[in-house]
N, C-alpha and C positions, 0 to 999 in steps of 0.2 A: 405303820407296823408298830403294835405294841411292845412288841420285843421279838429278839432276833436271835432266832435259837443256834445260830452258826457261829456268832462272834458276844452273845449274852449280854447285849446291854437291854434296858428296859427304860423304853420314852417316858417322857414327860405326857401323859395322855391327859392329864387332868387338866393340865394350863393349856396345851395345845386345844381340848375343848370349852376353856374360856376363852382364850381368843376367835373361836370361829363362833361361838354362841353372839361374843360382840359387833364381831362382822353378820351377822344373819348368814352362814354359809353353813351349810349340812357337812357333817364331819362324819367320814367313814374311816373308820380302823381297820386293819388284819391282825386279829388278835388268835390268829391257832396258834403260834409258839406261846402266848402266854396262858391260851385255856387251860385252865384246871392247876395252874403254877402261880400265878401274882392273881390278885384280887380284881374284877372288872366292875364297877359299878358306870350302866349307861346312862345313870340319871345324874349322879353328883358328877361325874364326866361330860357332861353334854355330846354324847354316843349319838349319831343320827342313824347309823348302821355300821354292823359288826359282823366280821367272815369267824367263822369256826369252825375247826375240825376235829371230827372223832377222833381219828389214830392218833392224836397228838396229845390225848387225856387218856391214854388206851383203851376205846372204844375201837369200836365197828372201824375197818379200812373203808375209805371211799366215802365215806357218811361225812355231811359238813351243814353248815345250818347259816342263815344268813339274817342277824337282829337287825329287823326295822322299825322306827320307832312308830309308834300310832302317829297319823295324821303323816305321814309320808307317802308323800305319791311320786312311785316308779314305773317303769313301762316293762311289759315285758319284751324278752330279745325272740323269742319264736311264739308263737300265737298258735294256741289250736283247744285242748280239751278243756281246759278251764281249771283245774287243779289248781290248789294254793293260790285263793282268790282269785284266778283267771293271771295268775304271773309265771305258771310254769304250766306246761302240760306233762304227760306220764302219768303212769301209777307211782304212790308213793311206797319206797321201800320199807314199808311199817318194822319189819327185825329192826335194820339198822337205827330207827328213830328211838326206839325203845331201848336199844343199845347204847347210842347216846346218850339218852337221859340218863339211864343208869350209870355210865361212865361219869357224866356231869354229878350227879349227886354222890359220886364215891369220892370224885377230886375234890369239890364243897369240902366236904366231912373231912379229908386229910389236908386240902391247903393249906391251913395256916400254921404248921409247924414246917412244912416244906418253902411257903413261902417266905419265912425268917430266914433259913438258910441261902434261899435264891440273893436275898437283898443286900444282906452281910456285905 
């Protein structure tokens, strides 16, 4: 967990992704309490995948998005129409992704004065 929006501390994510970069172990975060509040970088982090959620950057309710890095290989957990590479079936909820983004690039633009005040 990135950070933990009930009791507000925020992990050490960057060393906890050096230590699993040195062990060769894929390192997944829950970073929705921190989207769009503390800064995520999955590359200087060694990020192997990342959970996120709209309503927690006030986007779209229900809408979450889930960073996988290139060259990661997952199975899917139900098997059927092939959407998003053959790892989920369904239609995709195109509003909500659009909503998303939009939410993502309004939190971008205001993070960094909110997230001076989160760290204090």
């Amino acid at each position: 967990m990135t950070a933990n929006g009930e009791v507000g501390t925020i992990e050490p994510i960057h060393e906890i992704g050096e230590i699993t970069q040195q062990r060769d172990v894929a390192f997944h975060t829950d970073a929705v309490a921190a989207t769009g509040k503390t800064p995520i970088n999955v590359k200087s982090d060694n990020i192997t995948m990342t959970s996120l959620s709209s309503n927690d950057m006030y986007g779209p309710k229900g809408m979450g998005a889930l960073y996988i890095r290139a060259g990661t290989r997952i199975s899917p957990i139900i098997l059927g129409g092939g959407q998003e590479r053959g790892l989920r079936s369904g239609s995709e909820n195109v509003a909500s992704i659009v909503g998303m983004a939009k939410a993502a690039e309004i939190a971008s633009d205001e993070m960094s004065p909110l997230s001076k005040q989160l760290i204090r």
